[in-house]
PDB file as gemmi writes it, atoms N, CA and C in Angstrom:
CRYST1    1.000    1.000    1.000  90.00  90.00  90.00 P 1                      
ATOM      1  N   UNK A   1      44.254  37.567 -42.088  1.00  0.00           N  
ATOM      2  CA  UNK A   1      43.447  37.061 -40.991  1.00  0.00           C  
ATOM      3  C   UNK A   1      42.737  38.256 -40.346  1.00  0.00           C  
ATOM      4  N   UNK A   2      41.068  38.227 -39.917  1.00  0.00           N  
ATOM      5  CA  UNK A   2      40.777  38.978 -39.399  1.00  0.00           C  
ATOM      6  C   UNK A   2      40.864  39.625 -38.142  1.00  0.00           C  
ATOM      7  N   UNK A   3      39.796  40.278 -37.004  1.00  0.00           N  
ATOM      8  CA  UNK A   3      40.559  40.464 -35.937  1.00  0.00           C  
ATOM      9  C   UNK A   3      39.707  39.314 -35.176  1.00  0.00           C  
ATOM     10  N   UNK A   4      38.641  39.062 -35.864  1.00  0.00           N  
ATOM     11  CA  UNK A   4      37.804  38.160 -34.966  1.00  0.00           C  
ATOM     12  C   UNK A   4      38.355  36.458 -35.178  1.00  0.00           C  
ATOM     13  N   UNK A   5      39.071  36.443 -36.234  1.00  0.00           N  
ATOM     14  CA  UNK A   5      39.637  34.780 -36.354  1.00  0.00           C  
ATOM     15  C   UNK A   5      40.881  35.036 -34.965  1.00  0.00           C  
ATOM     16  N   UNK A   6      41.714  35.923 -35.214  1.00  0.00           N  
ATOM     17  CA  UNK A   6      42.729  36.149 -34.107  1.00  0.00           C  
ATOM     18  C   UNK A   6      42.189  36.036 -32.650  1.00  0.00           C  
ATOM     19  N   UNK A   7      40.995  36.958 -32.205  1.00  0.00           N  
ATOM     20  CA  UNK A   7      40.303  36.733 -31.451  1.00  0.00           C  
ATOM     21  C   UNK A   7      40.027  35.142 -30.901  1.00  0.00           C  
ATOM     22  N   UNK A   8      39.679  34.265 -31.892  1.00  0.00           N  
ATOM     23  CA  UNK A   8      39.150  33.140 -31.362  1.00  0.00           C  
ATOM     24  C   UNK A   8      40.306  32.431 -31.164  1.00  0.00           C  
ATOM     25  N   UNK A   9      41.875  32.622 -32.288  1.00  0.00           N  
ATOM     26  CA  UNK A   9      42.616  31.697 -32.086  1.00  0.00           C  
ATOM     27  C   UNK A   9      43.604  32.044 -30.416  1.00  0.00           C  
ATOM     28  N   UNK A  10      43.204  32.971 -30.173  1.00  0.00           N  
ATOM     29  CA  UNK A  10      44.004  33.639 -28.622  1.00  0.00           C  
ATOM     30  C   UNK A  10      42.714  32.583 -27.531  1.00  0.00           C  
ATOM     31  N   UNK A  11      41.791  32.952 -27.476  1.00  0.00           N  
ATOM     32  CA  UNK A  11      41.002  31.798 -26.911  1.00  0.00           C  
ATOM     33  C   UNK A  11      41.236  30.524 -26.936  1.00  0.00           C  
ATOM     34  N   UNK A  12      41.610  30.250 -28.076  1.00  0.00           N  
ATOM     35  CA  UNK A  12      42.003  29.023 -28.115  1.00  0.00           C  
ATOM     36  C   UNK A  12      43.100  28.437 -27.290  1.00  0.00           C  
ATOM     37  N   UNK A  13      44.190  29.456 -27.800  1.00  0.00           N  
ATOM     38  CA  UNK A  13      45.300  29.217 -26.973  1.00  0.00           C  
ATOM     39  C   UNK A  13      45.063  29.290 -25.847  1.00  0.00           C  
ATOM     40  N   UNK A  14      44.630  30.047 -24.711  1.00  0.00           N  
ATOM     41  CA  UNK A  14      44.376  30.190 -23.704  1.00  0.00           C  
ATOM     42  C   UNK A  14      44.012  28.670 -22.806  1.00  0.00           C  
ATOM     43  N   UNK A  15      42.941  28.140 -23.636  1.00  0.00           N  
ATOM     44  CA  UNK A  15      42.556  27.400 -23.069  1.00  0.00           C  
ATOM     45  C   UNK A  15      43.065  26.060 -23.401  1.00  0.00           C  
ATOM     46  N   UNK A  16      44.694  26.458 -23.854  1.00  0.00           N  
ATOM     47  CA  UNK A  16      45.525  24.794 -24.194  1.00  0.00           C  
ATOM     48  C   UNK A  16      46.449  25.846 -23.379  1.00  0.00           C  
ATOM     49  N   UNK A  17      46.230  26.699 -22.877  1.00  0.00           N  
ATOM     50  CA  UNK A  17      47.620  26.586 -21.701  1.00  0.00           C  
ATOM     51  C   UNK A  17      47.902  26.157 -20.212  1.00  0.00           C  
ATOM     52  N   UNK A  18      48.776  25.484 -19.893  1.00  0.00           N  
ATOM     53  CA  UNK A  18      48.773  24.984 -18.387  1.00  0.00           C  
ATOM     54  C   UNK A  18      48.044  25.857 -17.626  1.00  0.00           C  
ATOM     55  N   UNK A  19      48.241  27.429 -17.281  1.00  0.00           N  
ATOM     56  CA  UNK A  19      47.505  28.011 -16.363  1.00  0.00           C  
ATOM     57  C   UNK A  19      46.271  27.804 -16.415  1.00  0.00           C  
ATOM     58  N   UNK A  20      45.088  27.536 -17.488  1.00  0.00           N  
ATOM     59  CA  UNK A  20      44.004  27.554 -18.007  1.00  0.00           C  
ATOM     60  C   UNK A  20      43.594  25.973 -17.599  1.00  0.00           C  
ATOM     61  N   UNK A  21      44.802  24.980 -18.046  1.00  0.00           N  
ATOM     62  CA  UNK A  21      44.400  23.259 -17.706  1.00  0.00           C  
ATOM     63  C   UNK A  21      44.476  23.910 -16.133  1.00  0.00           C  
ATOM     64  N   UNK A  22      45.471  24.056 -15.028  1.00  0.00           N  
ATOM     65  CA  UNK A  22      45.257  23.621 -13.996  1.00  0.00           C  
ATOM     66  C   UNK A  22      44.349  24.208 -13.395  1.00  0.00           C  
ATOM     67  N   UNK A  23      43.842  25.966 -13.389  1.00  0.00           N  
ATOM     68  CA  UNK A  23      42.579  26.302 -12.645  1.00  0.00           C  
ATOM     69  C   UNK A  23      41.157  25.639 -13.150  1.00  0.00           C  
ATOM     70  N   UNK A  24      41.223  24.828 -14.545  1.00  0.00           N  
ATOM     71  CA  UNK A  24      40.001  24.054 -14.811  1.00  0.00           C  
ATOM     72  C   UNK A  24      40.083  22.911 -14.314  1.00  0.00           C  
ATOM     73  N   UNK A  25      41.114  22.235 -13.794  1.00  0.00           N  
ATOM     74  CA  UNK A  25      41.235  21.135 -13.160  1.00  0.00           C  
ATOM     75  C   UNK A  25      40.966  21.526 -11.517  1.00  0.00           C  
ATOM     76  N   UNK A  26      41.559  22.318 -11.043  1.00  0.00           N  
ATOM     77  CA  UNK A  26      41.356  22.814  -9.495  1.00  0.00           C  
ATOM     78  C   UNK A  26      39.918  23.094  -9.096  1.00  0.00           C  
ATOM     79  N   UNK A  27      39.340  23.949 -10.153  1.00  0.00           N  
ATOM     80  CA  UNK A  27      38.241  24.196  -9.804  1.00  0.00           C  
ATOM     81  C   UNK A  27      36.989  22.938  -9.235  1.00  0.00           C  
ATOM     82  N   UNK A  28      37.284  22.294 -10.862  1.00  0.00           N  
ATOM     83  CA  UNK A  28      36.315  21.049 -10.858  1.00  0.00           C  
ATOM     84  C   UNK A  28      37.132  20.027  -9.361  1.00  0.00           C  
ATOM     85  N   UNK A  29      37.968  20.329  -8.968  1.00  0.00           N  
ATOM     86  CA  UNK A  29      38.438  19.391  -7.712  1.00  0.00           C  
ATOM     87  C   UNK A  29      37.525  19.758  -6.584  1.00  0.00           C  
ATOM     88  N   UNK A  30      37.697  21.722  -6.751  1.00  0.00           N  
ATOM     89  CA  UNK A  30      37.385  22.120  -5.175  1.00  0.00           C  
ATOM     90  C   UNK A  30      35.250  21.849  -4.827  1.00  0.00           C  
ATOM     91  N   UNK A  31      34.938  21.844  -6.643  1.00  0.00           N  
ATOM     92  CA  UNK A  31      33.492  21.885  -6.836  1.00  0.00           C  
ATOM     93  C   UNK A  31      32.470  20.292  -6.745  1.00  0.00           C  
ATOM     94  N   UNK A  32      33.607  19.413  -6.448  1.00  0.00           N  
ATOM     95  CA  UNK A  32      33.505  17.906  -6.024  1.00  0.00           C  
ATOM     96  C   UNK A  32      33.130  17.813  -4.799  1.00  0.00           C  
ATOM     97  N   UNK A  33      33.772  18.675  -3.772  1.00  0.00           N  
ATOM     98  CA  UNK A  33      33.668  18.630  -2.612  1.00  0.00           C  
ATOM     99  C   UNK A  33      32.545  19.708  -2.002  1.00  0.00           C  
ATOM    100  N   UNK A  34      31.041  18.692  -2.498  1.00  0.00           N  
ATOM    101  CA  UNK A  34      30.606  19.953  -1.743  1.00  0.00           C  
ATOM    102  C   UNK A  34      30.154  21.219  -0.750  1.00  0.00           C  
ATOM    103  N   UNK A  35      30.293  20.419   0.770  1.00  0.00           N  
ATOM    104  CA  UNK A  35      30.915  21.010   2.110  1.00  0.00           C  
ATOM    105  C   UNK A  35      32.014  21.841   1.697  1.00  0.00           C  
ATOM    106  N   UNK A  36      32.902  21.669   1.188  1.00  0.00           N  
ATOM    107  CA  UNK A  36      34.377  22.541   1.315  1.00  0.00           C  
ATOM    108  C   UNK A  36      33.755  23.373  -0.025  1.00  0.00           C  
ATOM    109  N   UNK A  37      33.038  23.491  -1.156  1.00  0.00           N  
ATOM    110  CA  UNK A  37      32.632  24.060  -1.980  1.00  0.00           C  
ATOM    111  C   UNK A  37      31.591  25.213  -1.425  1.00  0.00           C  
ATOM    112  N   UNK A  38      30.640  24.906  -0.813  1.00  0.00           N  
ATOM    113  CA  UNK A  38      30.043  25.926   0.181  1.00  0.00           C  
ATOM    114  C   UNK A  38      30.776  27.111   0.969  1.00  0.00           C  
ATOM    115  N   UNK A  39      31.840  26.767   1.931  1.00  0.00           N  
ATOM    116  CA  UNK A  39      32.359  27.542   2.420  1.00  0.00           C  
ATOM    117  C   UNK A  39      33.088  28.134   1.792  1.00  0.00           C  
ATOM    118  N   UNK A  40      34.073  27.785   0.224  1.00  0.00           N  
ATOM    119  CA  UNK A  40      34.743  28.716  -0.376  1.00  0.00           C  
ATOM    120  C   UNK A  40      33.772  29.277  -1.175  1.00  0.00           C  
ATOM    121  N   UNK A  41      32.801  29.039  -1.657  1.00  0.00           N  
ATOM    122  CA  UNK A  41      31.804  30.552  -2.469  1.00  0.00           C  
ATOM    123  C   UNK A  41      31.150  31.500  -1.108  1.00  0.00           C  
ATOM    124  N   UNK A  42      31.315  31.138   0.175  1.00  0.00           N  
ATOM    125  CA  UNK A  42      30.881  31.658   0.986  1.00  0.00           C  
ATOM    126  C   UNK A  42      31.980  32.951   0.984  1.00  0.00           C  
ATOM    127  N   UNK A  43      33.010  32.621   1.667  1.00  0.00           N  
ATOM    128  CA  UNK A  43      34.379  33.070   1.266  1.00  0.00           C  
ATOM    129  C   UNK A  43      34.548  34.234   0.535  1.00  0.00           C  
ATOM    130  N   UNK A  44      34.267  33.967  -0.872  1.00  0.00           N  
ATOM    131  CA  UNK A  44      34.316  34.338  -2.027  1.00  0.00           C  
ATOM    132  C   UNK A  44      33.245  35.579  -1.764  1.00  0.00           C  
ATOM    133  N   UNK A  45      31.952  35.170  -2.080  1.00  0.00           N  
ATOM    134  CA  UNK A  45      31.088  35.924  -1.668  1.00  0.00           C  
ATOM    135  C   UNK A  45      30.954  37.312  -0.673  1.00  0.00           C  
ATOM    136  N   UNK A  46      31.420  36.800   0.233  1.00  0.00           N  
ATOM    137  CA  UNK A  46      32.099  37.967   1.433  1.00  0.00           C  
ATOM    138  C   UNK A  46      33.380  39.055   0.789  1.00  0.00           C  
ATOM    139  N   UNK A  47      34.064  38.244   0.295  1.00  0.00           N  
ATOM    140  CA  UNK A  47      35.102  39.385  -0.031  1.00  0.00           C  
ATOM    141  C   UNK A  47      34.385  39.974  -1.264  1.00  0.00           C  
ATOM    142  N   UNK A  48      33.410  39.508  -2.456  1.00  0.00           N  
ATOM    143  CA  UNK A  48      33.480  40.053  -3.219  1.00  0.00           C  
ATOM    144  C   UNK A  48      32.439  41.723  -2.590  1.00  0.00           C  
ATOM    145  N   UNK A  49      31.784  41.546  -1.905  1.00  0.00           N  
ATOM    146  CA  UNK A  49      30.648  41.920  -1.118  1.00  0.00           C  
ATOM    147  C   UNK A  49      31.776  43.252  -0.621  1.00  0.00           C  
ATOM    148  N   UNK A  50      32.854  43.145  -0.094  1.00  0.00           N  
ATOM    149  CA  UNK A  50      34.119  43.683   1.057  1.00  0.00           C  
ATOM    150  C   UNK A  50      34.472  44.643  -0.017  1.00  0.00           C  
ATOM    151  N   UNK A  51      35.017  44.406  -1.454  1.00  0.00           N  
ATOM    152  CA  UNK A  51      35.389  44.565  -2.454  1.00  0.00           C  
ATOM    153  C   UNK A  51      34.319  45.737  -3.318  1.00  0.00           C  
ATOM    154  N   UNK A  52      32.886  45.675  -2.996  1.00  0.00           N  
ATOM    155  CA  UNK A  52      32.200  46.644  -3.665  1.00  0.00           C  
ATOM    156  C   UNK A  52      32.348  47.393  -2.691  1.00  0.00           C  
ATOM    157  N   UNK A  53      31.948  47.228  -1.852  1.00  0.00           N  
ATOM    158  CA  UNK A  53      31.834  48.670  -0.417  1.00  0.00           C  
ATOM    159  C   UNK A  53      33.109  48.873  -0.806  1.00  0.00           C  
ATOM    160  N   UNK A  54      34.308  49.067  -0.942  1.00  0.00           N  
ATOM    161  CA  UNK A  54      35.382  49.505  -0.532  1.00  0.00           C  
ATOM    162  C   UNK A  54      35.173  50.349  -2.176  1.00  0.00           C  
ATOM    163  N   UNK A  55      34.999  49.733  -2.701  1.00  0.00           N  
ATOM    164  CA  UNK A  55      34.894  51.032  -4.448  1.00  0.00           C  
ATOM    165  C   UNK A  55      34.014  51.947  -4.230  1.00  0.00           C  
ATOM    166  N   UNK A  56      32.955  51.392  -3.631  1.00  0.00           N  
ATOM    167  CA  UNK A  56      32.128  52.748  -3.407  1.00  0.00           C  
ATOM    168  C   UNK A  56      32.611  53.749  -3.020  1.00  0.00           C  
ATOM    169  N   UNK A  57      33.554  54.087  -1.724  1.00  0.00           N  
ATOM    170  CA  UNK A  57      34.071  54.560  -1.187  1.00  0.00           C  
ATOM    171  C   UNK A  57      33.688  54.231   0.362  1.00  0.00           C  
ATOM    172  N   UNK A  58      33.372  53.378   0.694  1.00  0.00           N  
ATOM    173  CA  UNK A  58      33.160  53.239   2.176  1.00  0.00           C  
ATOM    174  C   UNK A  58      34.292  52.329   2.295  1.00  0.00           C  
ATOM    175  N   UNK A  59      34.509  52.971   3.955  1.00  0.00           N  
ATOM    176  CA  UNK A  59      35.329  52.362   4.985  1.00  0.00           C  
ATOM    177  C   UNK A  59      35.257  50.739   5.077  1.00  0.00           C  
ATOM    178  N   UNK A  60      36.615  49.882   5.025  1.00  0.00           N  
ATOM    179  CA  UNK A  60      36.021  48.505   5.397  1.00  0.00           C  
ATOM    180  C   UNK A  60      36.012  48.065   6.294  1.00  0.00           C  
ATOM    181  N   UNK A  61      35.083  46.862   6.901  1.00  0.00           N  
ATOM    182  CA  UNK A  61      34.275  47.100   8.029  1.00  0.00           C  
ATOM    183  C   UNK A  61      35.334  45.779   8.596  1.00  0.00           C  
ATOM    184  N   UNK A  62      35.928  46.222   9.633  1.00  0.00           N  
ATOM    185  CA  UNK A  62      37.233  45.935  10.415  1.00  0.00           C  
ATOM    186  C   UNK A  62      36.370  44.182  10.862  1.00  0.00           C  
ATOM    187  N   UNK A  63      35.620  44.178  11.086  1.00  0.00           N  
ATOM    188  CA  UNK A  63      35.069  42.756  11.327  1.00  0.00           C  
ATOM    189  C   UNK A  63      35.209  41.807  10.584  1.00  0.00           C  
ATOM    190  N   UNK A  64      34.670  42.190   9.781  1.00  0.00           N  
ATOM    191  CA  UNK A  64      34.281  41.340   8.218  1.00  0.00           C  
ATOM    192  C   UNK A  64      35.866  41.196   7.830  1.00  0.00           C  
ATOM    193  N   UNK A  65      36.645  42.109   7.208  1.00  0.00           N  
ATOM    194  CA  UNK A  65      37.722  41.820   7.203  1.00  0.00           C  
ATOM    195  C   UNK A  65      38.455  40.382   7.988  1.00  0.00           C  
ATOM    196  N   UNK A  66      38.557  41.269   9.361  1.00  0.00           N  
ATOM    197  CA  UNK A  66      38.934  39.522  10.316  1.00  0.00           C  
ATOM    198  C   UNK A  66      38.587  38.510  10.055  1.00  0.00           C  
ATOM    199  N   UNK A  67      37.220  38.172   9.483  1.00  0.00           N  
ATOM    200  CA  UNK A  67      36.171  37.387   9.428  1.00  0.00           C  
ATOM    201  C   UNK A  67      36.928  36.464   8.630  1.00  0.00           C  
ATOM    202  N   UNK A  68      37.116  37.343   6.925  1.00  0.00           N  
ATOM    203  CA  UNK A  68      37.407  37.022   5.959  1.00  0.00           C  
ATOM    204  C   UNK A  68      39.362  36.761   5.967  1.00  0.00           C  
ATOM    205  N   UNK A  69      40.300  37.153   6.681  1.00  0.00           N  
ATOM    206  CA  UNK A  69      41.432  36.465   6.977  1.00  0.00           C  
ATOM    207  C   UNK A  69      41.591  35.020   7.514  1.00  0.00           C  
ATOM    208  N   UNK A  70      40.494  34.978   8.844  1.00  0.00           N  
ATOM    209  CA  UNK A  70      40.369  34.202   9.048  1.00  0.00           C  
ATOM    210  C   UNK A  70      40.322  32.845   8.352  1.00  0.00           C  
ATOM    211  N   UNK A  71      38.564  33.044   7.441  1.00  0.00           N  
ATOM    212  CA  UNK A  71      38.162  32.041   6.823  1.00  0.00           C  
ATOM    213  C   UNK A  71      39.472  31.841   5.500  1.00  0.00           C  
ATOM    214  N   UNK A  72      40.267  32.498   4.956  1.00  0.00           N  
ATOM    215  CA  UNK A  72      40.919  32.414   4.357  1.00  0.00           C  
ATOM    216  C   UNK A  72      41.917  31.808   4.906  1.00  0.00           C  
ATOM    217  N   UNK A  73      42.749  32.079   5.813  1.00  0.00           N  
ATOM    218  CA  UNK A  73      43.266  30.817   6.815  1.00  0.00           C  
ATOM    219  C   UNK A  73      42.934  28.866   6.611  1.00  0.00           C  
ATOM    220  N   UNK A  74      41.829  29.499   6.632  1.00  0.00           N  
ATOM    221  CA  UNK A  74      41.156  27.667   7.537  1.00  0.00           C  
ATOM    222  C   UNK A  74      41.283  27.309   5.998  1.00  0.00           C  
ATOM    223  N   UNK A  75      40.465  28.037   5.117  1.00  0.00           N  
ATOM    224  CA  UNK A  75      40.200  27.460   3.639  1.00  0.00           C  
ATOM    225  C   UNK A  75      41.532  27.473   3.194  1.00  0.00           C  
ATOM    226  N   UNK A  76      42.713  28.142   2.863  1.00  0.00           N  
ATOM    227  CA  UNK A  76      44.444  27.692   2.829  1.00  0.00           C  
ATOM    228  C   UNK A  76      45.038  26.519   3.491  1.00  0.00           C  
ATOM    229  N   UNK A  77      44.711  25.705   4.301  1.00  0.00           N  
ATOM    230  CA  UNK A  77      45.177  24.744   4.623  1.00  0.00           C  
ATOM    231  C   UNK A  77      44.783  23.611   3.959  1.00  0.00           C  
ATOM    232  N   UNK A  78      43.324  23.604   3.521  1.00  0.00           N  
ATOM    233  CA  UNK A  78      43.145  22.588   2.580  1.00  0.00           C  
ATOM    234  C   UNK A  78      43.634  22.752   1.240  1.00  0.00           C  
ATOM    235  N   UNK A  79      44.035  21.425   1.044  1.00  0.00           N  
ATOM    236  CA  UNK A  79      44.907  21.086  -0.207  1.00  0.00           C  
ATOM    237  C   UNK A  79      44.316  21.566  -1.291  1.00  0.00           C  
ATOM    238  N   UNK A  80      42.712  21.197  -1.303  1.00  0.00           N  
ATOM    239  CA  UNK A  80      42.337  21.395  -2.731  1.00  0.00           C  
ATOM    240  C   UNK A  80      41.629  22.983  -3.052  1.00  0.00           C  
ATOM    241  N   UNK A  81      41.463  24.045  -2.221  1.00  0.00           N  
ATOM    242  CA  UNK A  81      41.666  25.358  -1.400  1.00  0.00           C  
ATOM    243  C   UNK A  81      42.782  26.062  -2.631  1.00  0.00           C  
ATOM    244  N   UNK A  82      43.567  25.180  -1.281  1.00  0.00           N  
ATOM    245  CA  UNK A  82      45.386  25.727  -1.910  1.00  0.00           C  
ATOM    246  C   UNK A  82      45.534  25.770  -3.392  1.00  0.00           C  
ATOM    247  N   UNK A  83      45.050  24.861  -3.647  1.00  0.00           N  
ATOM    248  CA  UNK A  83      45.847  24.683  -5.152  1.00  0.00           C  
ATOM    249  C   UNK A  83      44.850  25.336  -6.010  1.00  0.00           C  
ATOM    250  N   UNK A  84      43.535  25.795  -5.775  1.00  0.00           N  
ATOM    251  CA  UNK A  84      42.939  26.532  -6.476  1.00  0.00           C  
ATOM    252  C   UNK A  84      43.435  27.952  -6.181  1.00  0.00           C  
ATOM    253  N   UNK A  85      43.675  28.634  -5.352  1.00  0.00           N  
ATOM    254  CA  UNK A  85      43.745  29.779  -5.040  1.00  0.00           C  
ATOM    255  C   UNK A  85      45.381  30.031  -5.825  1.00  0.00           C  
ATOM    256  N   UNK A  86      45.838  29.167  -5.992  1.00  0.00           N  
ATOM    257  CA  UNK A  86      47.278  28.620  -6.349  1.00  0.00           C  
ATOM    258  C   UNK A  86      47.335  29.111  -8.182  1.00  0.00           C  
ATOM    259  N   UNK A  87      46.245  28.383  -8.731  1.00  0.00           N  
ATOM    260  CA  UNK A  87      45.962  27.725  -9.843  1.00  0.00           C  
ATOM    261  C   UNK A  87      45.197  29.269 -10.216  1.00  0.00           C  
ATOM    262  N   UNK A  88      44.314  29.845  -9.598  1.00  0.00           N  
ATOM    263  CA  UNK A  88      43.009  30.900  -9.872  1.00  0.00           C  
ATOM    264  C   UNK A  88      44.386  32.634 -10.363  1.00  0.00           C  
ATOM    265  N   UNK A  89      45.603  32.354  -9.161  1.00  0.00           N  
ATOM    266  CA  UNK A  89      46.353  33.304  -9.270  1.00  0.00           C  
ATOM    267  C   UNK A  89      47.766  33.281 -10.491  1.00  0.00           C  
ATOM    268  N   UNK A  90      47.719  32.111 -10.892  1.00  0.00           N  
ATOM    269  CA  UNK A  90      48.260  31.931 -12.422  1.00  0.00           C  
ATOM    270  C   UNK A  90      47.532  32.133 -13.669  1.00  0.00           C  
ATOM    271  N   UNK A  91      46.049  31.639 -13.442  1.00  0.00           N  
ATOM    272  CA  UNK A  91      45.167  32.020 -14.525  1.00  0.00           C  
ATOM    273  C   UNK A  91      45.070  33.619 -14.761  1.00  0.00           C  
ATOM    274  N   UNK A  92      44.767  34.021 -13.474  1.00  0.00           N  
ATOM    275  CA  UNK A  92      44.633  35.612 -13.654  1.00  0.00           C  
ATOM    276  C   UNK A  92      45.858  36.404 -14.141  1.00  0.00           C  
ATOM    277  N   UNK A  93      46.798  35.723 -13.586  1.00  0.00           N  
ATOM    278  CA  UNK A  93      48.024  36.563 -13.756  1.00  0.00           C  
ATOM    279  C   UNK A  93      48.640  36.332 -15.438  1.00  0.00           C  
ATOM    280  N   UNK A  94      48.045  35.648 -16.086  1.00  0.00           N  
ATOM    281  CA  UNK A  94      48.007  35.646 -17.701  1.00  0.00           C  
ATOM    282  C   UNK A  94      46.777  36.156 -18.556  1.00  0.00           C  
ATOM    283  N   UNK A  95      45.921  36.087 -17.656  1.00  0.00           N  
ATOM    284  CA  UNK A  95      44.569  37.040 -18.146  1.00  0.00           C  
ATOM    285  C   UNK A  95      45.305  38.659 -18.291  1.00  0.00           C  
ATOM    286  N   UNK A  96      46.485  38.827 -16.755  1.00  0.00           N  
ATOM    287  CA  UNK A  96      46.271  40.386 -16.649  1.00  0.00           C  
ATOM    288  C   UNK A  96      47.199  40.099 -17.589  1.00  0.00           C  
ATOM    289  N   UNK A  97      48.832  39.812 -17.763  1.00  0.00           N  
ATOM    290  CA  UNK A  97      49.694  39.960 -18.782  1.00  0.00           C  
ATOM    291  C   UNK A  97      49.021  40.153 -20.443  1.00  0.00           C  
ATOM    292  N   UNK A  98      48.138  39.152 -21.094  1.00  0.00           N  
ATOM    293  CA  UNK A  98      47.104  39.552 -22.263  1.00  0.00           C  
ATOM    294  C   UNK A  98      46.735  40.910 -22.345  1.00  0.00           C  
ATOM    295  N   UNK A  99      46.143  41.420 -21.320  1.00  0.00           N  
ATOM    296  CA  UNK A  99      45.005  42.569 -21.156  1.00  0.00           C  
ATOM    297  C   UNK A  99      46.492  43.457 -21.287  1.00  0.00           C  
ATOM    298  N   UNK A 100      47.205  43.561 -20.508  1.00  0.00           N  
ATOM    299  CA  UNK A 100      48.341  44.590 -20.542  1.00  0.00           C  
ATOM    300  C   UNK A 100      49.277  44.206 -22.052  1.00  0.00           C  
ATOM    301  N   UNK A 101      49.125  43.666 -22.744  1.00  0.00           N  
ATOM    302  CA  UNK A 101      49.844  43.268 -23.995  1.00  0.00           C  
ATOM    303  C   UNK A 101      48.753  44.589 -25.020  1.00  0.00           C  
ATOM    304  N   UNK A 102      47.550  43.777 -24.973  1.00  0.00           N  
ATOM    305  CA  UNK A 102      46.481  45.034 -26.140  1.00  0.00           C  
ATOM    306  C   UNK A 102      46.396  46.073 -25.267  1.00  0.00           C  
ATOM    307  N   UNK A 103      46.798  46.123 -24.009  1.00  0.00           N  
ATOM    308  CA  UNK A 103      47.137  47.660 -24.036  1.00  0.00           C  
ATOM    309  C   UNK A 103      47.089  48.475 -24.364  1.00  0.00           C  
ATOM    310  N   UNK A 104      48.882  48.186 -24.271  1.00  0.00           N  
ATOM    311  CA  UNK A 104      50.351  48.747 -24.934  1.00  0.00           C  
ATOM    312  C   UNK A 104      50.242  48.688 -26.573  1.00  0.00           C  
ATOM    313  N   UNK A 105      49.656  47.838 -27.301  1.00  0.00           N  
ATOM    314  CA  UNK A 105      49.538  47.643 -28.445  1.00  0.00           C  
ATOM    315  C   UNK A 105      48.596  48.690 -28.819  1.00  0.00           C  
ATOM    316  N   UNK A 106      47.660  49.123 -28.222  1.00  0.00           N  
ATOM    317  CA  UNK A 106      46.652  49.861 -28.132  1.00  0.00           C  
ATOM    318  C   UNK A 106      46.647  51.499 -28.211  1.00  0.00           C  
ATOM    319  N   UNK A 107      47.634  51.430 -27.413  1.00  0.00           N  
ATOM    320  CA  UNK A 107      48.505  52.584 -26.906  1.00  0.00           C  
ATOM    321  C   UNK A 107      47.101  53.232 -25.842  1.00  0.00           C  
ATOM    322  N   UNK A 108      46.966  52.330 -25.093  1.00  0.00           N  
ATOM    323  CA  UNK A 108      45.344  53.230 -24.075  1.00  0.00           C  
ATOM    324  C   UNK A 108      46.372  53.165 -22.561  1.00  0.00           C  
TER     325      UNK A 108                                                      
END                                                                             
């Protein structure tokens, strides 16, 4: 088997695993709602925004921060919020386990 059939059959798998069903199910829940869909790419948006300044090397800007606890607050209480942020942190957290598997396999 090559590396690119392996390649596709790890994709594959991926996307027959529960972590993969429920953030594709969460998502399409939170992306139904589109008022509550607005404010979480808003959300989103802000931190990702929080997230470059801070690589650059700049200071983060103590407001925005608050801003963004906040709105993370209000957006955590809703159910369908929750269970994405729920669902988004299982997906990733088997994205990172993969990535740290070819690694180590890698030896990098």
């Amino acid at each position: 088997m090559n590396v690119y059939d392996s390649a596709h059959n790890l994709s594959k798998a991926i996307k027959e695993s529960e972590a993969y069903k429920d953030y594709a199910d969460a998502k399409e829940n939170l992306e139904s709602n589109k008022s509550l869909n607005e404010s979480f790419l808003d959300f989103k948006r802000r931190e990702t925004d929080l997230r470059v300044s801070m690589l650059s090397g700049k200071e983060p800007d103590e407001n925005e921060m608050e801003t963004l606890n906040k709105l993370f607050g209000v957006l955590s209480k809703d159910p369908l919020c929750s269970e994405y942020f729920r669902a988004e942190g299982r997906y990733r957290q088997l994205l990172d386990d993969l990535s740290k598997i070819l690694a180590e396999a890698m030896q990098i």
